[in-house]
N, CA and C atoms as a LAMMPS dump frame, in Angstrom:
ITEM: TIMESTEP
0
ITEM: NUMBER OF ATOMS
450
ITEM: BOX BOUNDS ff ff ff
-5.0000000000000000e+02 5.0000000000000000e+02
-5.0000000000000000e+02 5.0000000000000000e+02
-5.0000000000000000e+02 5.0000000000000000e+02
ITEM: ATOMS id mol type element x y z
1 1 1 N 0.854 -1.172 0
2 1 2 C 0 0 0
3 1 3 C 0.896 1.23 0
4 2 1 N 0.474 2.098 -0.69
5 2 2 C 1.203 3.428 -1.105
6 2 3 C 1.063 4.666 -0.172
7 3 1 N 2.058 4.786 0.614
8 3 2 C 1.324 6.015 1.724
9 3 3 C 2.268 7.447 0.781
10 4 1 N 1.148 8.697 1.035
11 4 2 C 1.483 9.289 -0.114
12 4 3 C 2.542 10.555 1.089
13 5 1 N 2.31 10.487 2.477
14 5 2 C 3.14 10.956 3.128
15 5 3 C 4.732 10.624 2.978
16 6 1 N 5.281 11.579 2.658
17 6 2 C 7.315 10.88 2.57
18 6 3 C 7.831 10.486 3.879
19 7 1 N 8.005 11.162 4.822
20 7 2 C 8.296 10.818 6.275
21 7 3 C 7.69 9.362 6.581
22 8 1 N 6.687 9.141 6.308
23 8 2 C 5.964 7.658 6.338
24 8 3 C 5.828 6.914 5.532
25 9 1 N 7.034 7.061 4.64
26 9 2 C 7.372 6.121 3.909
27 9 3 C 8.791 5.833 3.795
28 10 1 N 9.067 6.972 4.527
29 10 2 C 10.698 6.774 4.545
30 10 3 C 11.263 6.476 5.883
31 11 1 N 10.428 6.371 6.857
32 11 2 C 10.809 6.483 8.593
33 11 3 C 11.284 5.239 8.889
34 12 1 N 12.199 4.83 9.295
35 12 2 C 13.204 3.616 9.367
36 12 3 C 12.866 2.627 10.628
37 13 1 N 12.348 2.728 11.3
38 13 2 C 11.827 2.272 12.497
39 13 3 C 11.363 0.784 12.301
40 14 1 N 12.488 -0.039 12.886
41 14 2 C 12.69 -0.991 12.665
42 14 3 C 11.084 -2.243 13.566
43 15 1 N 10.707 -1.224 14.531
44 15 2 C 9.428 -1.838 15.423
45 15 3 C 8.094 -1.297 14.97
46 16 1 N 8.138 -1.258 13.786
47 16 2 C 6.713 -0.893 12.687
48 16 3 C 6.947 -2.237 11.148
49 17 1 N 7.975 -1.534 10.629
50 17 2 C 8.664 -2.35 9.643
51 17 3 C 9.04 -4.46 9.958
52 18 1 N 9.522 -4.338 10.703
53 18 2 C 9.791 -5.824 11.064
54 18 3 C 8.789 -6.304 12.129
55 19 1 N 8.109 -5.493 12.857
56 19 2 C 7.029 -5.461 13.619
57 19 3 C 5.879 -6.219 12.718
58 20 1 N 5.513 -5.674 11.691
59 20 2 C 4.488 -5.865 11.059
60 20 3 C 4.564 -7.215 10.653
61 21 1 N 5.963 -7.64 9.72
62 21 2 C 6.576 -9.137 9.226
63 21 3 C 6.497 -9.741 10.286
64 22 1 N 7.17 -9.773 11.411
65 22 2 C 6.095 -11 12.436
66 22 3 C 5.142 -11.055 12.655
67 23 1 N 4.448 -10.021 12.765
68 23 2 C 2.743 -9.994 12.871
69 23 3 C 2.355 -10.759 12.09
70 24 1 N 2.567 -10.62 10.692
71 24 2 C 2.025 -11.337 9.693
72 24 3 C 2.226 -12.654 9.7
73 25 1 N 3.706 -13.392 10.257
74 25 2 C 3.685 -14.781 10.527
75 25 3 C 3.207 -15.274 11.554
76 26 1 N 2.835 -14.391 12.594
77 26 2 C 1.918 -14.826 13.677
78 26 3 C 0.523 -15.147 13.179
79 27 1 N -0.33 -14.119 12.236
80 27 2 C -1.159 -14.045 11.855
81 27 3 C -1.687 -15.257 10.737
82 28 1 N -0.152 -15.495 10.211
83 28 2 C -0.466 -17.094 9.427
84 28 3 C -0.677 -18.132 10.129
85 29 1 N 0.059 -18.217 11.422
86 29 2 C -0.146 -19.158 12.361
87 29 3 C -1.532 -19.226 13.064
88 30 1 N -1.896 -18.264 13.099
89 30 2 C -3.437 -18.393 14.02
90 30 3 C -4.785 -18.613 12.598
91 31 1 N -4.253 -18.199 12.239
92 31 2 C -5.529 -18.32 10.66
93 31 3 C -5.089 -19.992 10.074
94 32 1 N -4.273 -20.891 10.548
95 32 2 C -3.655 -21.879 9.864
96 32 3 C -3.888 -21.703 8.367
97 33 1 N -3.028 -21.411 7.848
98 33 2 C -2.426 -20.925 6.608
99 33 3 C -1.328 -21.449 6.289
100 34 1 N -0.278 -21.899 7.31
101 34 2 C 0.693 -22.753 6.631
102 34 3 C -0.212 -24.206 6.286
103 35 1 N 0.394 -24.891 5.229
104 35 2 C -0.214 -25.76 4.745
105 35 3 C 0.368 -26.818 5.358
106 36 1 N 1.296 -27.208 5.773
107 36 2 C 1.92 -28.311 6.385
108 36 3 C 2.553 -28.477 7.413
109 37 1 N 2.987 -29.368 8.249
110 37 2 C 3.783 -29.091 9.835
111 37 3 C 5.168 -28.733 9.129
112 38 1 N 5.347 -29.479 7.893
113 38 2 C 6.781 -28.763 7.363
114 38 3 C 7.102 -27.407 7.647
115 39 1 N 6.297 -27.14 6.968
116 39 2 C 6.593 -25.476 6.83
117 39 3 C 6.377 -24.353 8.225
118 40 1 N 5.287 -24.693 8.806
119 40 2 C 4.922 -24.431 10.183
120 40 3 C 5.985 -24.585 11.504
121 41 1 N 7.141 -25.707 10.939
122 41 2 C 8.146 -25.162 11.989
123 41 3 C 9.356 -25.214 11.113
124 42 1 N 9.414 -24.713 9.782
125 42 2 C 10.233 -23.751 9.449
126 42 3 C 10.277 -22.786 9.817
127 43 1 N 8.684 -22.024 9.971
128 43 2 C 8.308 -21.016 10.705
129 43 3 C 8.908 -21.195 12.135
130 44 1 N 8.892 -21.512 13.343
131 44 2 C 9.46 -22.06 14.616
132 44 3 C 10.91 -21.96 14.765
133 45 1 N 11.34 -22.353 13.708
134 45 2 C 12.696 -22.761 13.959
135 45 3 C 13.16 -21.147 13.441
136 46 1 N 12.538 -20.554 12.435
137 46 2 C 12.683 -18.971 12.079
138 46 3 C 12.819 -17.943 13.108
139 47 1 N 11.372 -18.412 14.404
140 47 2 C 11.224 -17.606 15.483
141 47 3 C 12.043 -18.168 16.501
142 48 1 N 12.246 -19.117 16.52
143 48 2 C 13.896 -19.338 17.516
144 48 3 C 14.925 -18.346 17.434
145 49 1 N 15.483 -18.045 16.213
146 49 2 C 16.338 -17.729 15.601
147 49 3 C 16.382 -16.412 16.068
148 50 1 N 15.174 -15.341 15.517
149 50 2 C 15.277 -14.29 16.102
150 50 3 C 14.966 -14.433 17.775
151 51 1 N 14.455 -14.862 17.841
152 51 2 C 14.455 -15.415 20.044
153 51 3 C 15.773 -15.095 20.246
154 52 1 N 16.683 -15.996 19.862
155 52 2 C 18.138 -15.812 20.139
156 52 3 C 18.497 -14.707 19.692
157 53 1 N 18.516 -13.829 18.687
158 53 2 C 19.144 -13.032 18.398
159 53 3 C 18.514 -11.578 19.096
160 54 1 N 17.376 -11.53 19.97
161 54 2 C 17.246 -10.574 20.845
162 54 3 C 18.012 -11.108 22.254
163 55 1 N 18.336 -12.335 22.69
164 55 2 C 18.903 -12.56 23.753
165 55 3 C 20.424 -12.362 23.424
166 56 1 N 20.822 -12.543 22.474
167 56 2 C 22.432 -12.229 22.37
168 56 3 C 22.405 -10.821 22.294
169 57 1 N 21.795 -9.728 21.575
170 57 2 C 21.71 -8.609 21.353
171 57 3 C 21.485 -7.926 22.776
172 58 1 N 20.985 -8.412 23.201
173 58 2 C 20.384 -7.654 24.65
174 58 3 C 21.614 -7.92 25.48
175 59 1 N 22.125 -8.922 25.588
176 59 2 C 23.223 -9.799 26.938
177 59 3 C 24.273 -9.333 26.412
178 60 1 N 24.379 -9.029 24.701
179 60 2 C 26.108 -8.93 25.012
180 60 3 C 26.222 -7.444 25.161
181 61 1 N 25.216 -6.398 24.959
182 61 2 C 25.035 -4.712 24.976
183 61 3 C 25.16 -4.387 26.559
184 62 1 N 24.533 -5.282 27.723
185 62 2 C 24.646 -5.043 28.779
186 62 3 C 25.74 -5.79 29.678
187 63 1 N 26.383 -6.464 28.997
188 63 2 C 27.807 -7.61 29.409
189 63 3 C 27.163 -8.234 30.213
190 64 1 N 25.953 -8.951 30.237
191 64 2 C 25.585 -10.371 30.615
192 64 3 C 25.828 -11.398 29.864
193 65 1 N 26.111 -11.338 28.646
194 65 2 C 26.891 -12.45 27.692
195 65 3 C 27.728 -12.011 26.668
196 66 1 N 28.841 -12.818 27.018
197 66 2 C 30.196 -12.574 26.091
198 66 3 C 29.93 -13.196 24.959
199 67 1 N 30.819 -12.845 23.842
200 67 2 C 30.923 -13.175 22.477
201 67 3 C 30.917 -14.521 22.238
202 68 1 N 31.593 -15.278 22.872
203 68 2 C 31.474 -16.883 23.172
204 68 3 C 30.13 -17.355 23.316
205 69 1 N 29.551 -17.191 24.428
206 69 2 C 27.761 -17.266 24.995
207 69 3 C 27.292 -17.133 23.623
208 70 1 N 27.426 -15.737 23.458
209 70 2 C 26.569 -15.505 22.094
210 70 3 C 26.682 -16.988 21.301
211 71 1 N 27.987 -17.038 20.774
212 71 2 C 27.862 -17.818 19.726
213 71 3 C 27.655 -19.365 20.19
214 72 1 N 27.464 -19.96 21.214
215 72 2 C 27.549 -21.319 22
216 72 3 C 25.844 -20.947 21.886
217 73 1 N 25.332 -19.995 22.457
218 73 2 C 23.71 -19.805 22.034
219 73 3 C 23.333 -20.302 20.837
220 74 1 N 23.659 -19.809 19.446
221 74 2 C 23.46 -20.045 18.329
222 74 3 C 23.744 -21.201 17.649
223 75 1 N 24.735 -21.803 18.321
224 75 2 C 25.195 -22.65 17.859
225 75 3 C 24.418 -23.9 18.16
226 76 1 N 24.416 -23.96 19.611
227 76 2 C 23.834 -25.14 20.55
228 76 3 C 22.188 -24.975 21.002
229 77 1 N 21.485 -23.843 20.598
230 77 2 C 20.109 -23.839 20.637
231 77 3 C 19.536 -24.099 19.543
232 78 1 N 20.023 -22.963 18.526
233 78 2 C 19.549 -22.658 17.063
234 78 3 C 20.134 -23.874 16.056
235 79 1 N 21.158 -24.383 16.121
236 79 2 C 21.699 -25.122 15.446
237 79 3 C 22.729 -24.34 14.19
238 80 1 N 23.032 -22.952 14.473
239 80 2 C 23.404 -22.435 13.519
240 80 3 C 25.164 -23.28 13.458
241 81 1 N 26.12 -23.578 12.511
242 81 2 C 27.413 -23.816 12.342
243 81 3 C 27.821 -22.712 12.871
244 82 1 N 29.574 -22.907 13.659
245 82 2 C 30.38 -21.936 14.021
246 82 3 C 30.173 -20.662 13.512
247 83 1 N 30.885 -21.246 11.826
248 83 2 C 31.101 -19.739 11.207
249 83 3 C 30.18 -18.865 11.267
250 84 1 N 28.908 -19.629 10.875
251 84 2 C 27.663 -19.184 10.693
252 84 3 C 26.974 -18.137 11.427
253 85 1 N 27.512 -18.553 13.098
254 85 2 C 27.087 -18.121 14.375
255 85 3 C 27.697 -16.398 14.342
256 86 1 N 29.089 -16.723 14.133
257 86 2 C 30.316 -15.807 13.942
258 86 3 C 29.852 -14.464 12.998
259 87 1 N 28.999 -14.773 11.735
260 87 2 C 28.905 -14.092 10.95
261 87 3 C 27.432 -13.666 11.051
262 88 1 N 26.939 -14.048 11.91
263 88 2 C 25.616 -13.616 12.377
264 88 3 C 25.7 -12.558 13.393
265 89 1 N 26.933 -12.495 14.379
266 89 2 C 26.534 -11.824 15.639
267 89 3 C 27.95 -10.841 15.043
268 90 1 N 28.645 -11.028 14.375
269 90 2 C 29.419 -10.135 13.81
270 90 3 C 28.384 -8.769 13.128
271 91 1 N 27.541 -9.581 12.211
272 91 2 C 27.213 -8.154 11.445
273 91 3 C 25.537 -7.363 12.346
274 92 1 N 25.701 -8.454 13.044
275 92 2 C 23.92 -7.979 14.285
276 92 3 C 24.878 -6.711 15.138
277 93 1 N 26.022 -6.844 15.504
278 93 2 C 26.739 -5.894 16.586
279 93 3 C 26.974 -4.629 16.456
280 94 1 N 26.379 -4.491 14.961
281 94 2 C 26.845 -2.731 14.808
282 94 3 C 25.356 -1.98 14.939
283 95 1 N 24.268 -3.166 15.306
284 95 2 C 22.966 -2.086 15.54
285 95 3 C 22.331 -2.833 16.922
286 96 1 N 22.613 -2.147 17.733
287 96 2 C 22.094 -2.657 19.063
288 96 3 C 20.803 -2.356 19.273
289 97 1 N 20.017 -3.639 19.982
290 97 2 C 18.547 -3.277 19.503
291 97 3 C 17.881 -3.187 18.675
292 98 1 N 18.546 -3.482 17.711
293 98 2 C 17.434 -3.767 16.389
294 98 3 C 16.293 -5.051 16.42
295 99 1 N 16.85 -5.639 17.223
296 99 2 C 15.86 -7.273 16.67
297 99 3 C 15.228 -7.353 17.612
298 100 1 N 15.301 -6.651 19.32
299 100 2 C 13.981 -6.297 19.98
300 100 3 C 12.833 -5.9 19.12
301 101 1 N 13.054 -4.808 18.171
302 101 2 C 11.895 -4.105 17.524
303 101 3 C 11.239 -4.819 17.114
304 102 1 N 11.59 -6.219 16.521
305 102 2 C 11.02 -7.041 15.711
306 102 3 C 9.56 -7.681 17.043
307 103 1 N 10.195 -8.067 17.666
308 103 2 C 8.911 -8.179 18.949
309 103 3 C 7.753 -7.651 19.15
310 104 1 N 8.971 -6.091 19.959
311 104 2 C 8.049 -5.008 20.387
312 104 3 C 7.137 -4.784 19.32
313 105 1 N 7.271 -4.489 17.977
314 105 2 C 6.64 -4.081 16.996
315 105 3 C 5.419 -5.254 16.68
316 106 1 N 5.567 -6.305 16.903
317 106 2 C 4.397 -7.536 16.785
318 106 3 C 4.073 -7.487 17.627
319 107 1 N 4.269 -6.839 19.142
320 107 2 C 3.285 -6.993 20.445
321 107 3 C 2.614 -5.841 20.576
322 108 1 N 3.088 -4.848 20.169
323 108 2 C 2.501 -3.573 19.693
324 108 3 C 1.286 -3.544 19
325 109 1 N 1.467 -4.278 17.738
326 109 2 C 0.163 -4.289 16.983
327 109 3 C -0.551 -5.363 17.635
328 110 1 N -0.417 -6.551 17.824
329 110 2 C -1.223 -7.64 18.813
330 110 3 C -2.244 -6.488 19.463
331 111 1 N -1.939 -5.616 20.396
332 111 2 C -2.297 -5.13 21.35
333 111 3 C -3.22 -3.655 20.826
334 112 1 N -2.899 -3.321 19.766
335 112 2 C -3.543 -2.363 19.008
336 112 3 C -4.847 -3.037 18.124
337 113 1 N -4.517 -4.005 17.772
338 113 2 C -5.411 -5.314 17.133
339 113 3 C -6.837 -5.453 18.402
340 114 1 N -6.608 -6.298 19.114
341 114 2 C -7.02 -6.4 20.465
342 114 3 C -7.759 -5.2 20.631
343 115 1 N -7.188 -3.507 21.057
344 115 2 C -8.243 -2.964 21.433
345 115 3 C -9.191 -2.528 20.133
346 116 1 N -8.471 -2.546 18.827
347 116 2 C -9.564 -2.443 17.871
348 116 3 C -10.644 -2.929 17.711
349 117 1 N -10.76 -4.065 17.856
350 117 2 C -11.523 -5.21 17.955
351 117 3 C -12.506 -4.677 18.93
352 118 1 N -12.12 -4.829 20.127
353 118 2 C -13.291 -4.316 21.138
354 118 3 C -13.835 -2.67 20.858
355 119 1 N -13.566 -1.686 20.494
356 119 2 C -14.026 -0.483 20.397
357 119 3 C -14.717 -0.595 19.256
358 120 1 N -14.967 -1.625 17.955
359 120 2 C -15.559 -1.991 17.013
360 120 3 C -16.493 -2.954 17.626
361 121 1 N -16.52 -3.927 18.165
362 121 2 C -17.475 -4.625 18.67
363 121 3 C -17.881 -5.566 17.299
364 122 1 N -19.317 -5.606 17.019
365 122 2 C -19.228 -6.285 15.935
366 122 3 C -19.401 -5.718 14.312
367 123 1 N -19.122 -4.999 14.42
368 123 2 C -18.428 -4.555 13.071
369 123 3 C -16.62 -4.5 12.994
370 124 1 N -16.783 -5.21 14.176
371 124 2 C -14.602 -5.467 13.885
372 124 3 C -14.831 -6.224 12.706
373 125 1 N -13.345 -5.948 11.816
374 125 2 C -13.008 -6.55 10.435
375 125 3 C -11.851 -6.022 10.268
376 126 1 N -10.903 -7.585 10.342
377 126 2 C -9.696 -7.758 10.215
378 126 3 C -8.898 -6.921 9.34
379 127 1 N -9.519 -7.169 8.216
380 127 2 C -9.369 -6.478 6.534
381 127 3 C -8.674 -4.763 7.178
382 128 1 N -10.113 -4.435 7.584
383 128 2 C -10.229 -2.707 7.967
384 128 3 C -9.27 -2.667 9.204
385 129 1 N -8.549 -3.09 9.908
386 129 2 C -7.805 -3.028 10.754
387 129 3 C -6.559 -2.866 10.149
388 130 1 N -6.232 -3.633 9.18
389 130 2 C -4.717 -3.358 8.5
390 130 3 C -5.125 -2.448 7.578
391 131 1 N -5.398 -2.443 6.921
392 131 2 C -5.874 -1.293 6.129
393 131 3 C -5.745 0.601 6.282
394 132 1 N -6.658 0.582 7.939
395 132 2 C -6.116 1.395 8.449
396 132 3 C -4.62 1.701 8.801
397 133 1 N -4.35 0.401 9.789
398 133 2 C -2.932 0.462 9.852
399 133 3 C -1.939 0.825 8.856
400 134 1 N -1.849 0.129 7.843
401 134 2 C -0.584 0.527 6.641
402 134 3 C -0.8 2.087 6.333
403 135 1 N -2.032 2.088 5.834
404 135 2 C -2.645 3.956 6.016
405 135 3 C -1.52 4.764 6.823
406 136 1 N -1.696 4.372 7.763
407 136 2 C -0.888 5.218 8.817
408 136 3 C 0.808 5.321 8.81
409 137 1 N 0.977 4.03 8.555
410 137 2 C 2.372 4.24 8.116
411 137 3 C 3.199 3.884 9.24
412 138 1 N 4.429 4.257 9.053
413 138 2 C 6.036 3.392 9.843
414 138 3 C 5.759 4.851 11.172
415 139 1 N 5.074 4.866 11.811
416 139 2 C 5.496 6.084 13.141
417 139 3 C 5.527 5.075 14.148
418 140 1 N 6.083 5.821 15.455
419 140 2 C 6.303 5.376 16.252
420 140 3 C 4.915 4.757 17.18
421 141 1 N 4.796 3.814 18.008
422 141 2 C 3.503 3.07 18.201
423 141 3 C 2.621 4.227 18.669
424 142 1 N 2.896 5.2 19.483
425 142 2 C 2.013 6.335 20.151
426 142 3 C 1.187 7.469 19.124
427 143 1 N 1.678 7.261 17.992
428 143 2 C 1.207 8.154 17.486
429 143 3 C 0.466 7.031 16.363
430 144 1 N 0.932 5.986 16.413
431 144 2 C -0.353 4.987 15.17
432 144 3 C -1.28 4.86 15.769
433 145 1 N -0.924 4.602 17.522
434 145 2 C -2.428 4.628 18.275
435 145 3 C -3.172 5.377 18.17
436 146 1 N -2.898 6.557 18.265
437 146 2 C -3.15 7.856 18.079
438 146 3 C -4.693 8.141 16.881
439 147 1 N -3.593 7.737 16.088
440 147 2 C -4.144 8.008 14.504
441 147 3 C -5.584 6.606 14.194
442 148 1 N -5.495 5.99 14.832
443 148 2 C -6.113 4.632 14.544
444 148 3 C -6.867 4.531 15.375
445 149 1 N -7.008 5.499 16.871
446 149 2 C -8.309 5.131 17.222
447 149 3 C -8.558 6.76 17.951
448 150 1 N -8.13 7.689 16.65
449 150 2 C -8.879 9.316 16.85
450 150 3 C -9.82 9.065 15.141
């Protein structure tokens, strides 16, 4: 969807943007939409992945886990190979906090979802909920609230 605002289309905010992409695989998961258990914990094994990569991101920014941890995490939870691990938390380290957003930004809308729903009652419709939402664009959650239920 085309937001014709530039600032809201250009606003980088990684807990709107990647927010939304888990939403949406959450949203496949509850609508069962994956077609197979295959794919359904491809999905799983996807959300592991970032799981870990907000716990390494978070632990090694506050020195609760060293570079080692990190990668013994990835390695021995996720199943990622050494290098693999190495070249994962190598290029994650130059943006601290980025892959929280990915969360915050899907618990955000969960929760914006949720009160939509009830202040609609029964004329809630899923459709018109995103709809609005993309409308509104990449801002920060206080002001989509804002906009989405003024």
């Amino acid at each position: 969807m085309h937001n014709p605002k530039e600032l809201r289309r250009n606003n980088g905010l990684s807990l709107f943007s990647e927010g939304w992409g888990l939403y949406n695989e959450q949203l496949m998961l509850e609508t069962g939409f994956y077609p197979n258990k295959k794919i359904k914990l491809r999905q799983l094994q996807l959300r592991l992945w970032r799981n870990a990569r907000v716990i390494y991101d978070v632990g090694m920014h506050t020195g609760k886990l060293s570079y080692e941890d990190a990668i013994s995490l990835m390695t021995d939870k996720v199943g990622f190979l050494r290098w693999a691990a190495q070249l994962e938390i190598d290029s994650s380290s130059s943006r601290p906090g980025y892959f929280i957003g990915y969360f915050m930004g899907m618990i955000e809308i969960l929760e914006m979802r949720e009160d939509y729903k009830k202040m609609k009652g029964e004329n809630y419709n899923i459709s018109d909920f995103h709809e609005k939402l993309l409308k509104i664009g990449n801002m920060p959650p206080s002001i989509m609230r804002e906009a989405l239920f003024n």
